[in-house]
C-alpha positions as CSV (number, residue, x, y, z in Angstrom):
1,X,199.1,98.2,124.8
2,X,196.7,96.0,123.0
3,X,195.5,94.4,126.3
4,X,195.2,97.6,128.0
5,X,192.7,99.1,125.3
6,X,190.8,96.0,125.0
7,X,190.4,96.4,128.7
8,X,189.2,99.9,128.6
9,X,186.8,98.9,125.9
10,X,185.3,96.0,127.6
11,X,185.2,97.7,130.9
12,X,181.6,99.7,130.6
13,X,180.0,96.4,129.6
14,X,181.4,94.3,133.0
15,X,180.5,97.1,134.8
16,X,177.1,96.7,133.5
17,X,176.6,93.1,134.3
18,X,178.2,93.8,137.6
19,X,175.6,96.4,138.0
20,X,172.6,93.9,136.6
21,X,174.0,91.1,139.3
22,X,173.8,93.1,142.1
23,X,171.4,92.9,144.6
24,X,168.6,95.5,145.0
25,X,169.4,98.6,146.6
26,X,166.7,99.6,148.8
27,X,165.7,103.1,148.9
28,X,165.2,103.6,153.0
29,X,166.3,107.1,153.6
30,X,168.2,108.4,156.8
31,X,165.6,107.5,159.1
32,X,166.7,108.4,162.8
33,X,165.4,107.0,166.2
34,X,164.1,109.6,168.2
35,X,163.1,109.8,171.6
36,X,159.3,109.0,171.9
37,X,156.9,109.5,175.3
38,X,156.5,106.8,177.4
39,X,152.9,107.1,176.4
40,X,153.7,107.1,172.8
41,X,156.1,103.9,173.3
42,X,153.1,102.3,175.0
43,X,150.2,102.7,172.0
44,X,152.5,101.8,169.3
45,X,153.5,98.7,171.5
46,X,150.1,98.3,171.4
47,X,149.9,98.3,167.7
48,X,151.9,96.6,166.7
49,X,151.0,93.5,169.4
50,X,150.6,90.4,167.7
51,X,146.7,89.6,166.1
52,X,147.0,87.3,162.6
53,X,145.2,87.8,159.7
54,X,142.2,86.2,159.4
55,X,141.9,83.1,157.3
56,X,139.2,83.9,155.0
57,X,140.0,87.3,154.6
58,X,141.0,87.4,151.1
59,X,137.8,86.2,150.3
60,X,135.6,88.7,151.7
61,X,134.1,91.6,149.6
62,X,135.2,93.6,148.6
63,X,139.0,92.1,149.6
64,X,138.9,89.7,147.1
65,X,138.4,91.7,144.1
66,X,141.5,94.0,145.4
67,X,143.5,91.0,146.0
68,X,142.8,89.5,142.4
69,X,143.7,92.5,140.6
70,X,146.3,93.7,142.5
71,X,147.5,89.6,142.3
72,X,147.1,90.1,138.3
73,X,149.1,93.3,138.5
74,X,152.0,91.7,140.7
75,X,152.4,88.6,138.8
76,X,156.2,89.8,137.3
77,X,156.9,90.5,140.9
78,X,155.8,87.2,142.8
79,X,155.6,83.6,140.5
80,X,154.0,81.6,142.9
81,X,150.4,82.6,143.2
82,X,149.3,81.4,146.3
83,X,152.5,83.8,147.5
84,X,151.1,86.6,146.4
85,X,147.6,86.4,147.2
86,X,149.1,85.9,150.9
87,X,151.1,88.9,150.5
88,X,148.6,91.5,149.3
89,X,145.6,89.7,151.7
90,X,148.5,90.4,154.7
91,X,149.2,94.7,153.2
92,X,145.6,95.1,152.9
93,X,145.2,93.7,156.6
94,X,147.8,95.5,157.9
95,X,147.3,99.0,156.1
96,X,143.6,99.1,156.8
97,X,144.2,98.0,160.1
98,X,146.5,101.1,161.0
99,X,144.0,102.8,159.1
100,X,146.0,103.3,155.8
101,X,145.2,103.1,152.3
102,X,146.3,99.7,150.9
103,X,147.8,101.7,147.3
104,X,149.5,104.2,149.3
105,X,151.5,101.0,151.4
106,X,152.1,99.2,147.7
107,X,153.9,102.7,146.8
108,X,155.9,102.4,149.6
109,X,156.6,98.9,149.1
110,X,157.4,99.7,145.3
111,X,159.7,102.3,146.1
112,X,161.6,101.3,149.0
113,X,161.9,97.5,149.0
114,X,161.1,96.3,145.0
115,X,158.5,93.7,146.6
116,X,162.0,92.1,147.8
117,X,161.4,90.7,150.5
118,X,164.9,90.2,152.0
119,X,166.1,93.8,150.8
120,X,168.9,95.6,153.0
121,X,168.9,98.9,152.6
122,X,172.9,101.1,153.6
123,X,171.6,102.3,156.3
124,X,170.4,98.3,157.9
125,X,166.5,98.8,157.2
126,X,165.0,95.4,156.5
127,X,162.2,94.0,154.5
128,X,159.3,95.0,152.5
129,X,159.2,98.4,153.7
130,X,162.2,99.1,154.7
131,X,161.6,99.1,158.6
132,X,164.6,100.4,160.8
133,X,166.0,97.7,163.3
134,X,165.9,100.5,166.1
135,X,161.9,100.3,166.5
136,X,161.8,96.7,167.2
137,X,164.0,97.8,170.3
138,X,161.8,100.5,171.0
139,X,158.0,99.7,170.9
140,X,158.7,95.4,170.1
141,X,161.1,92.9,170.9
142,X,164.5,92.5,169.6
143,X,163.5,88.7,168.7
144,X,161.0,90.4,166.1
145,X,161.8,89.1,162.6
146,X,161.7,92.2,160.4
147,X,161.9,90.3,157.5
148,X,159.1,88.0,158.5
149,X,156.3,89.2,155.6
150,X,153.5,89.9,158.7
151,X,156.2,91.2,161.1
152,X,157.7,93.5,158.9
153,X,154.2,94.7,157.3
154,X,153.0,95.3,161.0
155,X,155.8,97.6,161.8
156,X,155.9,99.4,158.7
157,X,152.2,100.2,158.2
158,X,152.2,101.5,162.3
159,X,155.0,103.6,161.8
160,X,153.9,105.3,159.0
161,X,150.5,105.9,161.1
162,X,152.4,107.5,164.0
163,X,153.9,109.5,161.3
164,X,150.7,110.7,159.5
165,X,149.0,111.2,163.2
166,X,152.1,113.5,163.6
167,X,151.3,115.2,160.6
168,X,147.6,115.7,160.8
169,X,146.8,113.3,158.3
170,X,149.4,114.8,155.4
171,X,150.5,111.8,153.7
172,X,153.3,113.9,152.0
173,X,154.9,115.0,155.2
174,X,154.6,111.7,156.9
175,X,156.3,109.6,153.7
176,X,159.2,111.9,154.5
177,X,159.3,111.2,158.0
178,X,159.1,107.8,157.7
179,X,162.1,108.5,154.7
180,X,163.4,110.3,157.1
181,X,163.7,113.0,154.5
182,X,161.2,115.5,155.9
183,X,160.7,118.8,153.5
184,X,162.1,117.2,150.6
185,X,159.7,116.4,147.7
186,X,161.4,113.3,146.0
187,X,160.4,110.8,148.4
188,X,156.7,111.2,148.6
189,X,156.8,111.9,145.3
190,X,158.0,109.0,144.1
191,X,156.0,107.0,146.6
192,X,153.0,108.5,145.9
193,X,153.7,108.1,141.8
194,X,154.2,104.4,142.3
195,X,150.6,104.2,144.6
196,X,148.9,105.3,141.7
197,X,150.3,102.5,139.8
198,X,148.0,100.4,142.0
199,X,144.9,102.7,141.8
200,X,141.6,100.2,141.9
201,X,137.9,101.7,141.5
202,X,136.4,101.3,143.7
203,X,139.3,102.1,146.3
204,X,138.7,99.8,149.1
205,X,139.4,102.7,151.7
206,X,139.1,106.1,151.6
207,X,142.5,108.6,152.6
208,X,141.6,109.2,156.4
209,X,142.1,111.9,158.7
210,X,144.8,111.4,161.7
211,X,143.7,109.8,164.9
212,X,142.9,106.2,164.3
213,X,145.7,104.3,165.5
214,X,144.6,100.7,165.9
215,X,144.3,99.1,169.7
């Protein structure tokens, strides 16, 4: 009788540290492969085909000054600073280069991954953003490393721009496309609360309007 109540009054704290050991849950929704167009297939292909950052890019204006504040900002996230300087040089590539803002792909990175890089969500999506292992199948190669930082950064910020081209430019529909909880508010809520976390005057790109998918 004794061990049994010492049990029960022991058990909330083991749960806790259970709960405190456990590895991140990611926060990828129930995103579902669809059938796209031939055509479709063949321009995301297209962008997401391999072209590396550039090696000075971190040091052009006004890159640089994003990178070092965002690096300040991101310091609890990523000790090693030459680490982190490569990953937010590589999100502001990749966002701008599918013609994203660079805050708005943080918030996504925020919400759905924790900046863990290895992150698995229930549902299999891998990486920083969370990308589903259907699309490599689809527009890529099955031999594309999703949890490769440039790989998976390349797919995520690409899909999300199919999904705001889909959407007319509406970041809060496409966030729940690419959720895969389209017409519920939480999502882009949440990812849109944590992009303003990373707001930075002045913004290095402006919100733009559908229809620039990169070649």
């Amino acid at each position: 009788m004794i061990a049994s109540t010492l049990l029960r009054s022991a058990l909330p704290a083991l749960v806790g540290v259970a709960l405190a050991l456990a590895p991140l849950a990611a926060r990828c929704g129930a995103q579902v492969e669809e059938r796209l167009a031939p055509s479709v297939v063949a321009g995301l292909a297209r962008a997401i085909a391999d072209n590396p950052v550039p090696v000075d890019f971190s040091q052009q204006t006004p890159i640089g000054a994003w990178v070092t504040e965002m690096s300040r900002r991101l310091t609890p996230k990523f000790a090693d600073d030459r680490e982190r300087r490569d990953f937010l040089a590589t999100v502001y590539y990749e966002a701008t280069r599918a013609g994203l803002d660079p805050q708005v792909v943080l918030g996504v990175i925020h919400h759905e991954s924790g900046f863990k890089k290895y992150a698995v969500s229930s549902a299999s999506a891998r990486g920083f953003m969370q990308v589903m292992p259907f699309w490599t199948r689809q527009i890529g190669s099955p031999e594309h490393n999703l949890f490769n930082l440039r790989t998976n950064l390349r797919y995520g910020c690409v899909i999300l721009r199919h999904y705001l081209d889909m959407e007319a430019g509406d970041y809060f529909r496409a966030l729940g496309r690419y959720n895969g909880s389209l017409g519920r508010a939480e999502y882009p809520n949440a990812v849109l609360g944590a992009a303003a976390r990373y707001r930075f005057d002045p913004a290095p790109l402006t919100l733009i309007s559908a229809g620039a998918m990169p070649r």
